[in-house]
Residue frames as qw, qx, qy, qz and C-alpha x, y, z in Angstrom:
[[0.427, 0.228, 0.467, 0.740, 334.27, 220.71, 82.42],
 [0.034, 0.381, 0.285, -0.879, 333.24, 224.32, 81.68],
 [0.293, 0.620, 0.728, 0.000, 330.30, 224.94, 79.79],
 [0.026, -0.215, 0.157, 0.963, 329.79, 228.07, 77.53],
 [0.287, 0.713, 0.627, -0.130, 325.71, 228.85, 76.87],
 [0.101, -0.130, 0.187, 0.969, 325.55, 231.14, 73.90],
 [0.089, 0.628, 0.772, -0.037, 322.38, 232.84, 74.49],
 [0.014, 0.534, 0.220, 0.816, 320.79, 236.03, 72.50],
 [0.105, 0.176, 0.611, -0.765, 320.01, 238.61, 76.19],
 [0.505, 0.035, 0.056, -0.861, 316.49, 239.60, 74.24],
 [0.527, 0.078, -0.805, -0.260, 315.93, 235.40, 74.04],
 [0.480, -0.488, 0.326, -0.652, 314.13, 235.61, 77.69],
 [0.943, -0.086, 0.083, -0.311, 312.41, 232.51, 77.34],
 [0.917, 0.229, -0.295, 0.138, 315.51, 230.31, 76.37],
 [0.120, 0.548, -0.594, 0.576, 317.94, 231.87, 78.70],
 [0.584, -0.347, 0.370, -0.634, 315.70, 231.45, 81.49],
 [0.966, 0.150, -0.130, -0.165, 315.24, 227.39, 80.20],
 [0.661, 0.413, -0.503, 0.374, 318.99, 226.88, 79.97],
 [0.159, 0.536, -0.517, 0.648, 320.07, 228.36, 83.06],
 [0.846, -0.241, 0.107, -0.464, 316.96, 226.34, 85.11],
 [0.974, 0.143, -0.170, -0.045, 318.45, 223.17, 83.44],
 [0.421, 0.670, -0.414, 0.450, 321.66, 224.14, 84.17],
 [0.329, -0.433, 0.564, -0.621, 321.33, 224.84, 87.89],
 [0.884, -0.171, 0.156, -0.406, 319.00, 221.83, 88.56],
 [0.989, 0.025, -0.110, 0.099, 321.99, 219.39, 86.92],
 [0.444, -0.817, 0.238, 0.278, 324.86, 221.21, 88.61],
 [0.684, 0.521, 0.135, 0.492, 326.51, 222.00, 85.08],
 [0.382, -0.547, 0.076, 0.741, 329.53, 224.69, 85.75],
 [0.318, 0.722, 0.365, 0.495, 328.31, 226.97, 82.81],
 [0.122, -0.126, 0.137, 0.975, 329.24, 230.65, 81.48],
 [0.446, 0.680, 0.541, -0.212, 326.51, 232.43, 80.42],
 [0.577, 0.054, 0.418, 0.699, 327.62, 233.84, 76.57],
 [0.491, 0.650, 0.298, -0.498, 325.62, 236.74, 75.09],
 [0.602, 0.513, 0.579, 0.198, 324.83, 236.24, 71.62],
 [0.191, -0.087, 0.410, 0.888, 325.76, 238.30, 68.82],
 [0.430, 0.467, 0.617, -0.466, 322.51, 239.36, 67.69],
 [0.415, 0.298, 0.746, 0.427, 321.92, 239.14, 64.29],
 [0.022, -0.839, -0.542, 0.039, 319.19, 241.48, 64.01],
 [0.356, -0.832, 0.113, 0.410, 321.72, 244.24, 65.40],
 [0.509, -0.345, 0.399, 0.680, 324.76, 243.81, 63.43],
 [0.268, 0.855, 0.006, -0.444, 325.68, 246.48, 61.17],
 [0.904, 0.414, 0.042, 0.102, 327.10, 245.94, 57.97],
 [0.001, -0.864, 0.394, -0.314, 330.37, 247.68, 59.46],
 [0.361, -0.614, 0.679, -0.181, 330.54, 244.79, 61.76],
 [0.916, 0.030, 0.399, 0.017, 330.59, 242.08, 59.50],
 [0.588, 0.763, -0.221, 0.153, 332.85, 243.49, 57.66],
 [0.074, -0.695, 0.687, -0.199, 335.41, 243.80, 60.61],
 [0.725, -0.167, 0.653, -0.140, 334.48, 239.83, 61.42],
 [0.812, 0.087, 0.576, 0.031, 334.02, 238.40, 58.36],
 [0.039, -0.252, 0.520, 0.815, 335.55, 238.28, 54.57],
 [0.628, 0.362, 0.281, -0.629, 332.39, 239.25, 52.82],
 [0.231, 0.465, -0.779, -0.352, 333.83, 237.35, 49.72],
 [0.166, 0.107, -0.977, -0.076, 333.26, 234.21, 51.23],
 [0.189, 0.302, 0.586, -0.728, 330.00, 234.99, 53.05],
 [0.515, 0.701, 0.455, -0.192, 328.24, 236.26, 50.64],
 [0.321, -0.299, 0.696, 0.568, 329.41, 235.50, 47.18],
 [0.510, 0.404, -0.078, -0.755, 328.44, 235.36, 43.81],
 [0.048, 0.160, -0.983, -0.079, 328.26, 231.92, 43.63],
 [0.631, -0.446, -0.592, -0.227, 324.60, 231.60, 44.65],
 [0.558, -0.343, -0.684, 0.319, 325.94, 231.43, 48.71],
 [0.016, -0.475, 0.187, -0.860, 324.84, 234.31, 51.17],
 [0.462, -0.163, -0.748, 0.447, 324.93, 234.13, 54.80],
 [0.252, -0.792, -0.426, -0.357, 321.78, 235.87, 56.72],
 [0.086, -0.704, 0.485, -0.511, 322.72, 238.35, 59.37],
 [0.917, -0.321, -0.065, -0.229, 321.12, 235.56, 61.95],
 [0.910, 0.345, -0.170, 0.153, 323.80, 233.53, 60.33],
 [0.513, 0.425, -0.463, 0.585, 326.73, 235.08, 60.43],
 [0.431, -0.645, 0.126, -0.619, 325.51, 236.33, 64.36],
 [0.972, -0.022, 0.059, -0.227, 325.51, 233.16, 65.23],
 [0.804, 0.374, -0.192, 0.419, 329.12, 232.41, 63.44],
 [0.063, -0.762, 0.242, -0.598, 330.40, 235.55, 65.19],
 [0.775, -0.550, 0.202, -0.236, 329.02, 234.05, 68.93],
 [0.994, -0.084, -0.015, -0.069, 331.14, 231.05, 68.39],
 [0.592, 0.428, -0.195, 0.654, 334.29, 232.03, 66.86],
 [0.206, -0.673, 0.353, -0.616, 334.29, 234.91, 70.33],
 [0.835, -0.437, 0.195, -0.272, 333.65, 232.04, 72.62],
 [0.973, 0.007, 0.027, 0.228, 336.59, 230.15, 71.44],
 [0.219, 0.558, -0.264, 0.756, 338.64, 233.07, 71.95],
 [0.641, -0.665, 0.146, -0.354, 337.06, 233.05, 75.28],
 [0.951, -0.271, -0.041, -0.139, 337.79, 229.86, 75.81],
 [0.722, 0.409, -0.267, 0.490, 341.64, 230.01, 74.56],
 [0.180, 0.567, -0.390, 0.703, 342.07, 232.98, 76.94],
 [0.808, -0.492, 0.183, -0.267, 340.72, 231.11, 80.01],
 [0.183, 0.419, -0.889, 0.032, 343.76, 228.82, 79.05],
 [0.715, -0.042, 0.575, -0.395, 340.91, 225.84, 79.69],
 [0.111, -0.207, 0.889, 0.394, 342.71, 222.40, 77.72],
 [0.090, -0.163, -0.673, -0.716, 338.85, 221.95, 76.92],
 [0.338, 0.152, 0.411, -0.833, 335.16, 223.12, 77.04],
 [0.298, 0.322, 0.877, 0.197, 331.87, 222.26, 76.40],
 [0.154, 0.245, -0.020, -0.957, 329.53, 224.83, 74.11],
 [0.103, 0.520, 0.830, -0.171, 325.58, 224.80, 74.04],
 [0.118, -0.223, -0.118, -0.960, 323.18, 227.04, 72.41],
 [0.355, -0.066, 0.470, -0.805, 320.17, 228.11, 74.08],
 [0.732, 0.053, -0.279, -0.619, 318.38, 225.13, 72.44],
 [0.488, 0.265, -0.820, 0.139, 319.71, 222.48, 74.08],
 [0.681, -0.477, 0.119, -0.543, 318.25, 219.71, 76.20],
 [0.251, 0.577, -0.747, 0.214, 320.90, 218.23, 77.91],
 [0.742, -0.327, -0.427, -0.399, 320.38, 214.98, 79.46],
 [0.666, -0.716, -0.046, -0.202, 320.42, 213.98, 83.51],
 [0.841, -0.174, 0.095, 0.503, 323.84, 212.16, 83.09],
 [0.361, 0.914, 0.027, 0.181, 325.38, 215.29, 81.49],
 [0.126, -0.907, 0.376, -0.143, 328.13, 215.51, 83.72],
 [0.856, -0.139, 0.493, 0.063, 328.91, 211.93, 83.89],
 [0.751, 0.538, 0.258, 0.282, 329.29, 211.89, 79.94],
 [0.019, 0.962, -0.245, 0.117, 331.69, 215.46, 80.23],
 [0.662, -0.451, 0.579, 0.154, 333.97, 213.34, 82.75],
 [0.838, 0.315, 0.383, 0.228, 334.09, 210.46, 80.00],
 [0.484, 0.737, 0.005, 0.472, 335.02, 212.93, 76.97],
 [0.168, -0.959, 0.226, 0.016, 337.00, 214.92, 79.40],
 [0.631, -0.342, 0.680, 0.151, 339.60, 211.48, 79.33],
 [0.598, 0.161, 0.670, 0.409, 339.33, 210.47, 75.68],
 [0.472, 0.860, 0.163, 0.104, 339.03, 213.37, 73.49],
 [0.743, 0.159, 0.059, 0.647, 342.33, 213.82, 71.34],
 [0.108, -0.604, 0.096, 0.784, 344.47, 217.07, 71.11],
 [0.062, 0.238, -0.365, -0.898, 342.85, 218.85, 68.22],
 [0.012, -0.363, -0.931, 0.040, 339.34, 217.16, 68.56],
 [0.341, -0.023, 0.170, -0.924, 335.90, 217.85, 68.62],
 [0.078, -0.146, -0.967, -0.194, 333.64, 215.70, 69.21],
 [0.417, -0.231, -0.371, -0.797, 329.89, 216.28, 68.63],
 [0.124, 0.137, 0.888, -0.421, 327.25, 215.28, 71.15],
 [0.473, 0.611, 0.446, -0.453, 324.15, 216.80, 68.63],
 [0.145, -0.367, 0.591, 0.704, 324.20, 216.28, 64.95],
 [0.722, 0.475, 0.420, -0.277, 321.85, 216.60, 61.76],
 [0.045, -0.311, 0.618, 0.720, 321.90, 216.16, 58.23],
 [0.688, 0.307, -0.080, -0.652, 319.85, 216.64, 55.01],
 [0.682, 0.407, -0.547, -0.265, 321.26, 213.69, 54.53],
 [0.796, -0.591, -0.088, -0.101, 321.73, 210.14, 56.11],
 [0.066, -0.834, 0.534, -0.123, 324.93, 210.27, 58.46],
 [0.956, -0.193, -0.221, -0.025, 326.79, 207.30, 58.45],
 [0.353, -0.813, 0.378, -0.267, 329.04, 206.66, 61.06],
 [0.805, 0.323, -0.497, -0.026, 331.62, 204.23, 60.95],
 [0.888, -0.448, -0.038, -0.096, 332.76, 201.25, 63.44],
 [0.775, 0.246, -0.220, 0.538, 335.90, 200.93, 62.51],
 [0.271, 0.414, -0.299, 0.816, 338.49, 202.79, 65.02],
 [0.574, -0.709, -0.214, -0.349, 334.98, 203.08, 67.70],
 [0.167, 0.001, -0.743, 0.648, 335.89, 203.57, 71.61],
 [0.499, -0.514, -0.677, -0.168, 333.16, 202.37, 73.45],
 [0.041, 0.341, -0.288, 0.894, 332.18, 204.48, 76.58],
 [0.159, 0.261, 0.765, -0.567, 329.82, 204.13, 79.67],
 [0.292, 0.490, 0.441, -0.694, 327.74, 206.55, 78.02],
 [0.721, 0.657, 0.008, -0.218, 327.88, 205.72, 74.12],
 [0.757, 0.116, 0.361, 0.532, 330.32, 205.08, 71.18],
 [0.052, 0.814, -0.259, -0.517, 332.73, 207.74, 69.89],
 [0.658, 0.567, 0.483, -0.110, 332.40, 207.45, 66.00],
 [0.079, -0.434, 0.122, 0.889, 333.94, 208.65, 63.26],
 [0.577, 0.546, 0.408, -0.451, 332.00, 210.03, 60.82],
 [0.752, 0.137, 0.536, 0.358, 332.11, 208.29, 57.24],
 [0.285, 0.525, 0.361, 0.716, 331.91, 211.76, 55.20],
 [0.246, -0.051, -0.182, 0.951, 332.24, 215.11, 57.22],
 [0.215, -0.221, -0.365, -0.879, 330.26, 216.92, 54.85],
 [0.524, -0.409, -0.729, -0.167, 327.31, 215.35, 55.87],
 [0.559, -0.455, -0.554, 0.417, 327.41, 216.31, 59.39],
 [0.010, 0.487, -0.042, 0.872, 326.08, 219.74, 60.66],
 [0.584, -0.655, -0.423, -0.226, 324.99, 221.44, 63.68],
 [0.490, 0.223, -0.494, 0.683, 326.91, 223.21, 66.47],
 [0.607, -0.627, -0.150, -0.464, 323.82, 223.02, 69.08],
 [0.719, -0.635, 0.283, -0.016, 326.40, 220.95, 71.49],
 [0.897, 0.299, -0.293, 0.139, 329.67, 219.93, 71.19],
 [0.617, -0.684, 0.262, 0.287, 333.32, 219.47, 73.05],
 [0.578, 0.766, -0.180, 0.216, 336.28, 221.25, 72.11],
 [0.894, -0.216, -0.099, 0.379, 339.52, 220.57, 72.79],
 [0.045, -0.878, -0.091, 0.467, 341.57, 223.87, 73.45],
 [0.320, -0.222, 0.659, 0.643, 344.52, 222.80, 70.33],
 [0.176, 0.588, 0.688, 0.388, 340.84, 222.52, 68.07],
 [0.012, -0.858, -0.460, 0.229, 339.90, 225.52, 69.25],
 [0.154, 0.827, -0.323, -0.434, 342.78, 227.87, 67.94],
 [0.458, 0.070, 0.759, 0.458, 342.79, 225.91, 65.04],
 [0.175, 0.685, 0.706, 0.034, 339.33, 226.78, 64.17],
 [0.016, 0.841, -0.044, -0.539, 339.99, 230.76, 65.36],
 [0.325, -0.436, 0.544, 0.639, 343.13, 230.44, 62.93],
 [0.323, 0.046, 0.726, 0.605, 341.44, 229.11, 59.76],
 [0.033, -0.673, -0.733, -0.089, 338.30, 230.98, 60.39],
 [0.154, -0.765, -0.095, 0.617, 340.00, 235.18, 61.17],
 [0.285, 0.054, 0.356, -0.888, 338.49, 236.12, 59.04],
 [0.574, 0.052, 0.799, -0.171, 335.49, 234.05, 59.03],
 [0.331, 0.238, -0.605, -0.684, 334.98, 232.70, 56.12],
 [0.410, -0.082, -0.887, -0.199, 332.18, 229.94, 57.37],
 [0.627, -0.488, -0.001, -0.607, 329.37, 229.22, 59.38],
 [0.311, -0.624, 0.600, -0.393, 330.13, 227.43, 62.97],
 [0.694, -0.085, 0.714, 0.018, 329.12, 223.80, 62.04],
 [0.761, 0.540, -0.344, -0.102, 330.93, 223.73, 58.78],
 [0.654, -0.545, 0.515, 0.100, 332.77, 221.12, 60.48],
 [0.824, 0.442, 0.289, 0.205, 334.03, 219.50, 57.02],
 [0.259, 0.836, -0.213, 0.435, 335.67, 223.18, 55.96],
 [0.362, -0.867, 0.264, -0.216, 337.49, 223.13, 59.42],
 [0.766, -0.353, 0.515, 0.153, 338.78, 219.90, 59.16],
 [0.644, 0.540, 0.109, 0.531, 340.04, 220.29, 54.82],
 [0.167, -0.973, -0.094, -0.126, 341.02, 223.39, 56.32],
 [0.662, 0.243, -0.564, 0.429, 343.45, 222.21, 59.16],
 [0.393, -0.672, 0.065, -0.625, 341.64, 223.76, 61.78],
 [0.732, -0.320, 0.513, -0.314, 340.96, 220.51, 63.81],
 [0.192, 0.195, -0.928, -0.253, 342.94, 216.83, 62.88],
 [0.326, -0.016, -0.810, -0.487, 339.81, 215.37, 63.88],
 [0.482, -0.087, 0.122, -0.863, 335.94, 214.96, 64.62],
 [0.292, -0.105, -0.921, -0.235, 334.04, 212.18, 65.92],
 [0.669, -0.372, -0.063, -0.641, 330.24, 211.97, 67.16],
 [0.070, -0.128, 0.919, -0.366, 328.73, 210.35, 70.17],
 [0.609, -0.121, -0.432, -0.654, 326.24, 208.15, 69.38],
 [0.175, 0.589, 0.604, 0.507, 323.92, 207.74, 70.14],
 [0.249, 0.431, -0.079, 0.864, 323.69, 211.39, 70.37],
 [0.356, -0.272, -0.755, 0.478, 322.99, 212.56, 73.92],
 [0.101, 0.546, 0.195, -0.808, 321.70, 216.23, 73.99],
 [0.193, 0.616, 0.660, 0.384, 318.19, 216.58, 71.85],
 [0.134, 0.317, 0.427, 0.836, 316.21, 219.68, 71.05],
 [0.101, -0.508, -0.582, 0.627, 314.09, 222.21, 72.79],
 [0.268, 0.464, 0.688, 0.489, 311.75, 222.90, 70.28],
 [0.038, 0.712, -0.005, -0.701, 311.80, 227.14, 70.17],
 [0.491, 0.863, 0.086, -0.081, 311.43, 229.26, 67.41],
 [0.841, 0.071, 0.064, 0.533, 314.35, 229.44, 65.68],
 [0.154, -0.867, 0.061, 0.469, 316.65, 232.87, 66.57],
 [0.209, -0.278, 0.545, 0.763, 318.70, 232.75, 63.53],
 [0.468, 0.505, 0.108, -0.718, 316.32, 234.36, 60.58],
 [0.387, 0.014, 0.895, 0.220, 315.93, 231.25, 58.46],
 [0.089, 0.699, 0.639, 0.307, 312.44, 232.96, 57.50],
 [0.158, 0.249, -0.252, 0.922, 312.38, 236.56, 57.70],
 [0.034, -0.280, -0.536, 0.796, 310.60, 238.12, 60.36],
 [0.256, 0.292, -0.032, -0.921, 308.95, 240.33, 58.02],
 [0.247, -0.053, -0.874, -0.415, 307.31, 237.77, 55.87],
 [0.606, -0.344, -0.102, -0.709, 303.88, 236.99, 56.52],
 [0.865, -0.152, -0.432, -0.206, 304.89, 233.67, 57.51],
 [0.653, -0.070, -0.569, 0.495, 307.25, 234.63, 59.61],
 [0.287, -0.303, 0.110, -0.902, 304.66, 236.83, 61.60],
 [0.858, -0.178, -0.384, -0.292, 302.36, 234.25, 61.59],
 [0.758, -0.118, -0.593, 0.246, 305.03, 232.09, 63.34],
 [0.064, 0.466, -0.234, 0.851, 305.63, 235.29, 65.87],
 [0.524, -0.246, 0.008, -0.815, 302.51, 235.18, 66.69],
 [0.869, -0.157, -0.470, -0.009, 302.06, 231.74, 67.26],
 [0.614, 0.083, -0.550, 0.560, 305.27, 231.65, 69.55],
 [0.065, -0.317, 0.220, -0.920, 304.17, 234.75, 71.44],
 [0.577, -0.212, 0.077, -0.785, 300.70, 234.05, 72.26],
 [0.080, -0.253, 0.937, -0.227, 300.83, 230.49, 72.32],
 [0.607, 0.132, -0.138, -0.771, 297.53, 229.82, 70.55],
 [0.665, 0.026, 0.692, -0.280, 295.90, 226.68, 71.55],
 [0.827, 0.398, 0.372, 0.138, 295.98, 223.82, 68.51],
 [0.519, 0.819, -0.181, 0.168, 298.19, 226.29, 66.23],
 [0.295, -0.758, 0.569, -0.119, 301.10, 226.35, 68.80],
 [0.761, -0.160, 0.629, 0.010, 301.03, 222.38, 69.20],
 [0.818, 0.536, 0.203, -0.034, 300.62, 222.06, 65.68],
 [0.369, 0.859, -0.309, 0.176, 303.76, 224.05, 64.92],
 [0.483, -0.605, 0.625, -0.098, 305.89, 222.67, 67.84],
 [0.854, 0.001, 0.521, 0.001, 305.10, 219.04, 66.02],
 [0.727, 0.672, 0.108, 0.096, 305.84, 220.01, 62.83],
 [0.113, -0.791, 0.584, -0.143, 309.36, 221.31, 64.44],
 [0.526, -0.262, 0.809, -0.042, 310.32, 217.58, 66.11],
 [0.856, 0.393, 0.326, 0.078, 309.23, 215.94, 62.47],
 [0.257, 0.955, -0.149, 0.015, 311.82, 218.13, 60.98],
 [0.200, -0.772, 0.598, -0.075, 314.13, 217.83, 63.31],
 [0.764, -0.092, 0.602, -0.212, 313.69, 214.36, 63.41],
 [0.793, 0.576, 0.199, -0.003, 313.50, 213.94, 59.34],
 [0.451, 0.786, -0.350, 0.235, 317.56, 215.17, 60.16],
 [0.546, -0.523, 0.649, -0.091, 318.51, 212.44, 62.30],
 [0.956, -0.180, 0.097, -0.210, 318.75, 209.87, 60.50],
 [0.198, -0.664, 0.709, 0.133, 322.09, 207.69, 61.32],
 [0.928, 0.304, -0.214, 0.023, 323.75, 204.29, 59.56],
 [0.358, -0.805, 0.469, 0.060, 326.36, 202.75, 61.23],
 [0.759, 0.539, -0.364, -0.044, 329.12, 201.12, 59.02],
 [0.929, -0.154, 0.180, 0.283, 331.84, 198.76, 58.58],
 [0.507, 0.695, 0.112, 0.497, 333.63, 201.21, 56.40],
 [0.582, -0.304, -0.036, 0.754, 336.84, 202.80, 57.71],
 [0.090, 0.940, 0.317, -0.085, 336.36, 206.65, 57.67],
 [0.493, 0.697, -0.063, 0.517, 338.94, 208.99, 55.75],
 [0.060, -0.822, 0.380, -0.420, 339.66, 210.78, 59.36],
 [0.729, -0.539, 0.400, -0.137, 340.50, 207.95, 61.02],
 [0.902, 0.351, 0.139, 0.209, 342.36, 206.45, 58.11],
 [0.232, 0.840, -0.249, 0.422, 344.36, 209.66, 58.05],
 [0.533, -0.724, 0.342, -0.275, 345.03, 209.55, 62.12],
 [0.911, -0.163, 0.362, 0.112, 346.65, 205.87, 61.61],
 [0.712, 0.596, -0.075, 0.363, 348.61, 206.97, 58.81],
 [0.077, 0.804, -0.310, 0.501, 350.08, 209.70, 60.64],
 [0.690, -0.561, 0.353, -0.292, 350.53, 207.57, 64.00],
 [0.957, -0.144, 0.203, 0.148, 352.25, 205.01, 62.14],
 [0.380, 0.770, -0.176, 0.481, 354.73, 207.67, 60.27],
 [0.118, -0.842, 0.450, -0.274, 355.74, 208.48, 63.84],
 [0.697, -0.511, 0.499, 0.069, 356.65, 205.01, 64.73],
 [0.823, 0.412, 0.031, 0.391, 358.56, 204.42, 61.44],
 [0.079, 0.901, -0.263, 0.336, 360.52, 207.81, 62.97]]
């Protein structure tokens, strides 16, 4: 399966990480450049995105990082459409992908649906439950659906199918969302439907974060500059840990008996066609 790595070129250190990991587990990867955030002029988020929905007066407003970031993804799935490739897998530059990686591609390369995505890294502020009902069991985990969309963010790894993918372009030109609003894509009609593999195979490579969560300028996000840069002994560790508690404090998962709305939907519609 092809791989698409969307990495920022001025992101040395993580490029250089990915593409190691890459080569060492003989992963057929693209290398993607990043939109850069930092860069983009308010000219070009106008031509990408409807500022309306972006940044509204509702309260929501999407950092450049942000929408950089949205941008990368939504161009790679245009990539991917015009490779005509029935489906791919897409990694940002944070991803730590594990030894079976290609074993677990195969798998999902055979059971992921037309208009799928299925999620192989996933957090929430909240706890995700995932639901048994409808499960397919796999060498390398269980493919899930998830019991409430919403809930479910992140688009650090996942597999797209190539019908999900110009879905997504379609409900997303011009974007009106950030790349793991998977919830908006599926109320949308982008994709009929999203299920996670749990437990979730590709964890976290605990970098600074490239998307400007904290500005730069701030003092604190100097501080953290400065940390990352120099790699100051005790501050560095200290900050790396306080990353993986984080991350960690947005795993947490519940698996249910409770039949999930997108698989409730898929059986509706599968038994409509055999009443045709």
């Amino acid at each position: 399966m092809k791989t698409f790595i969307i990495s920022l070129e001025r992101s040395k250190r993580r490029r250089e990480f990915m593409v190691d990991q890459c080569n060492r587990l003989h992963v057929d990867y693209e290398l993607f450049d990043a939109v850069d955030g930092q860069l983009l002029t308010e000219g070009e988020i106008s031509h990408y995105c409807d500022i309306n929905a972006v940044r509204n007066h509702s309260g929501y407003y999407a950092s450049n990082g942000m929408l950089g970031c949205s941008i990368s993804h939504y161009l790679v799935l245009n990539k991917m459409v015009e490779q005509n490739l029935e489906y791919a897998f897409i990694i940002e530059d944070d991803a730590l992908l594990p030894k079976n990686i290609n074993d677990i591609l195969t798998e999902l390369s055979h059971v992921i649906g037309k208009n799928e995505v299925i999620s192989l890294f996933y957090t929430s502020h909240q706890i995700i439950k995932l639901s048994l009902k409808g499960a397919e069991t796999l060498k390398s985990g269980k493919l899930l659906y998830p019991i409430n969309i919403q809930d479910v963010a992140a688009a650090t790894a996942y597999v797209v199918h190539k019908e999900a993918a110009k879905g997504m372009i379609k409900v997303n030109t011009p974007l009106i969302t950030t790349s793991d609003a998977w919830h908006k894509f599926y109320n949308y009609g982008g994709i009929a439907s999203f299920r996670c593999l749990y437990p979730p195979p590709v964890k976290l490579e605990y970098f600074k974060s490239s998307i400007d969560y904290v500005a730069s300028g701030s003092m604190i996000g100097k501080i953290t500059a400065v940390i990352d840069k120099y790699k100051i002994p005790a501050l560095y560790q200290m900050l790396t840990f306080k990353r993986k508690q984080f991350i960690k404090g947005l795993s947490k998962f519940e698996l249910v008996n409770e039949a999930s709305p997108i698989y409730e939907r898929l059986i509706s519609r599968e038994d409509m066609r055999n009443i045709e």
